[in-house]
N, C-alpha and C positions, 0 to 999 in steps of 0.2 A: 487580497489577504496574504498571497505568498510571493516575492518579485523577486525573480535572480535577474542581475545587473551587469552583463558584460562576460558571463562566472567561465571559466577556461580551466581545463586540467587535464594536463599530459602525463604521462609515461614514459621510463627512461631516455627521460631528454640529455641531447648534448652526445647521442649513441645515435647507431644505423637503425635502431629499434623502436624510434622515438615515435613515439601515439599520441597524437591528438584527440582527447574523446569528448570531449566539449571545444568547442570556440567559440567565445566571446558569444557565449547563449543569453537571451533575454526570454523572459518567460513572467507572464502576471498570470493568478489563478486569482478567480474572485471568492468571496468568501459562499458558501455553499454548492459549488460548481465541482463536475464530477468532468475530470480530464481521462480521459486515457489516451494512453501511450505506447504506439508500436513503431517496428523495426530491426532493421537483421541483428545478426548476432555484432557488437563493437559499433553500434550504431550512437551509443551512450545512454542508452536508457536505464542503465542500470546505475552507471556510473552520476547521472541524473537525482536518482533516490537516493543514492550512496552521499550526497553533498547536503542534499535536504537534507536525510537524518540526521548528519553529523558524522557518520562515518570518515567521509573525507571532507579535505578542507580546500577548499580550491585554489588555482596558483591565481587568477587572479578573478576579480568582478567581488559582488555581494551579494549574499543571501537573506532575504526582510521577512518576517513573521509577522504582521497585521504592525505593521511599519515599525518593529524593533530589528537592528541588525543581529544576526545570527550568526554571520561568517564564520566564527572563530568560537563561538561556543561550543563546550563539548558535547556528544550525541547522549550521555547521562542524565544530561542538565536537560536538553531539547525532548527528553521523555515525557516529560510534564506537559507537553503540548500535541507533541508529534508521536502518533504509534504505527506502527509496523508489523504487517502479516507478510513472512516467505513464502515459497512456495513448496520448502517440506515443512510437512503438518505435523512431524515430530520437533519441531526448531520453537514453538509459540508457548508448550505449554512443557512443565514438571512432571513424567511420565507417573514417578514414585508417589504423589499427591492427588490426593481425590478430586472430582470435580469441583467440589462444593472450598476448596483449598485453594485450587490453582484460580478460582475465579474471584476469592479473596483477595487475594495475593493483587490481584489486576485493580480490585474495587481501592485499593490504600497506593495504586502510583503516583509518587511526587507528592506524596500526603508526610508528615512528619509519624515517626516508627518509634511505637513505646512497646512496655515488655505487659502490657493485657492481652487479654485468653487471644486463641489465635481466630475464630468467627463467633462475633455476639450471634446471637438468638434472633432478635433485628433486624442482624443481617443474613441469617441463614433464609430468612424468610422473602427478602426481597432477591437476592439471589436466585432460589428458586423460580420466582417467578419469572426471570430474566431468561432464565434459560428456558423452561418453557413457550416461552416465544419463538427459539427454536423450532419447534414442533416436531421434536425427534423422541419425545419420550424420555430425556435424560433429567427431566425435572424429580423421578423416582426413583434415579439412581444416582444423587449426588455424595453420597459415599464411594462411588467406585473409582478407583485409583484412575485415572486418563487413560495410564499405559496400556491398558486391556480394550478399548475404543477402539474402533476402525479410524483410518485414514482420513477420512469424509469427517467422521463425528469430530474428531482431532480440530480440523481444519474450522468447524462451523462452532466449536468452542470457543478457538485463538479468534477468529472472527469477532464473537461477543466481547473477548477479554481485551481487545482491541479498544472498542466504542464500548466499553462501558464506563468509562469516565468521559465524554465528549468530548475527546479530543479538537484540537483545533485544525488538525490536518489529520488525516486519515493514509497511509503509501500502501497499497497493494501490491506486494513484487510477485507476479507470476502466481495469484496466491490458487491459482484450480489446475496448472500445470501438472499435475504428477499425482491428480486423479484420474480415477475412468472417468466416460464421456458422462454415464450417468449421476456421478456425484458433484462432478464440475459441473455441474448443469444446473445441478439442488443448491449448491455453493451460491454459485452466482446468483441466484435468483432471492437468495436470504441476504449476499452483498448487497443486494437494490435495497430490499426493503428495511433492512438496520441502516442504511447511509441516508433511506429518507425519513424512515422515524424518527432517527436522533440527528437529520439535519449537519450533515458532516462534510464536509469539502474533504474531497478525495483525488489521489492521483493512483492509476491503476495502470502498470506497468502488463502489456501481454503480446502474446504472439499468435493469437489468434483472432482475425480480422474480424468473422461475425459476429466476437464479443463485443471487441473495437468498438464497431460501429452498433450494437445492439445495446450496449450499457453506456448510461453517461452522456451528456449532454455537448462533451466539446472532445474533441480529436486531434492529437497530434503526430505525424509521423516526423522521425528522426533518421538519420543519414549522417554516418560523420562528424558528429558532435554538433549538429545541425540541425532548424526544423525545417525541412522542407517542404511540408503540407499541413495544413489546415482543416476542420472543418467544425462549423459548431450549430445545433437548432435543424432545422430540416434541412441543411447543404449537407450534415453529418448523414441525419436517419433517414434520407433519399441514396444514398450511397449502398452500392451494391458490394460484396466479397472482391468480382470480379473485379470492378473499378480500382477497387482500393489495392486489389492483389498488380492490375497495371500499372498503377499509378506508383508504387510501389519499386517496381522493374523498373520505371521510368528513371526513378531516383538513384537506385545503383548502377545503371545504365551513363549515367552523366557524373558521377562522382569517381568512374573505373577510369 
């Protein structure tokens, strides 16, 4: 469903500073397949997401969306397909905008925009029950402005506002990073079950191995602008922190 071709992007090239953070990367995601992705800090896994969305545009190779080229389209235009959770929970949603507003706002992406009431009745209703799904309680307070939210609730909101139009690719960048252990924990576990109800091909960008390998179905580790490892089906969920933490070393080890 998603295939970079070759895709390469450097860093003040033609300088003593010159970064290679891709090289000549190949990469196919099948459609409903849930990738994640680790590796040190400039390994390019960011720089990875950053080409998917559109953010950047690579110096060279191609990027296919269920075999449309994408390369050079802009990441405004690639919204209609492609959503994206960070990993600050103030960055996904309208602090100043109620719940029941800012999940509006998500239900009309890449929809054509007239000047009627700003949530029908219809929609207040289905809405509601979305976020109930949740199981956080916030289906009784969709009048409440976001900005008053915790951290967690923030995150498990942009989550919903994410997939609630099925998108065709799903980017997770670090998105439980910059919670405590106990809300990245609730996070994730609501990650699984919206990526499998609404059937969503995802790539989740993290730096913690036991998720790595505990969420998601195929594994990549990166080095370099590089994948160096592999694992996908029970080579992945046989795989231990340890393992993966050596195997790991092994890789900055040989690239130093």
């Amino acid at each position: 469903m998603l295939q970079l071709k070759g895709v390469a992007k450097a860093w003040n090239k033609g300088t003593v500073n010159e970064c290679h953070a891709l090289k000549q990367l190949d990469l196919s995601v099948d459609d409903g397949e849930f990738l994640t992705v680790i590796g040190g800090n400039g390994s390019g896994k960011s720089t990875l997401l950053n080409i998917v969305s559109g953010l950047y545009v690579p110096d060279a190779g191609n990027v296919l969306l269920d075999g449309e080229d994408i390369t050079e389209m802009a990441e405004h235009r690639r919204a209609r397909w492609i959503a994206r959770v960070f990993q600050d929970p103030l960055l996904g949603t309208a602090a100043g905008m109620t719940i029941e507003e800012n999940l509006a706002l998500a239900a009309r992406r890449g929809k054509r925009r007239t000047l009627a009431w700003g949530v029908r009745r219809d929609e207040k209703l289905v809405l509601r029950d979305e976020v109930a799904r949740l199981g956080l309680g916030l289906e009784d307070r969709m009048g409440s402005r976001i900005g008053v939210l915790s951290g967690g609730q923030r995150q498990a909101l942009t989550l919903l506002m994410a997939a609630l139009e099925r998108p065709r690719l799903l980017l997770l960048d670090e998105h439980t990073a910059a919670l405590d252990p106990k809300t990245a924990t609730a996070v994730l576990t609501l990650t699984e079950t919206i990526v499998e109800d609404y059937g969503l091909t995802t790539l989740m960008v993290t730096h913690s191995l036991p998720d790595a390998i505990k969420v998601g179905n195929r594994l990549i580790m990166m080095e370099e602008g590089e994948i160096v490892f592999e694992a996908q089906g029970e080579g992945k969920s046989g795989l231990s922190a340890g393992e993966l933490l050596r195997l790991f070393h092994q890789a900055e080890s040989l690239s130093a």
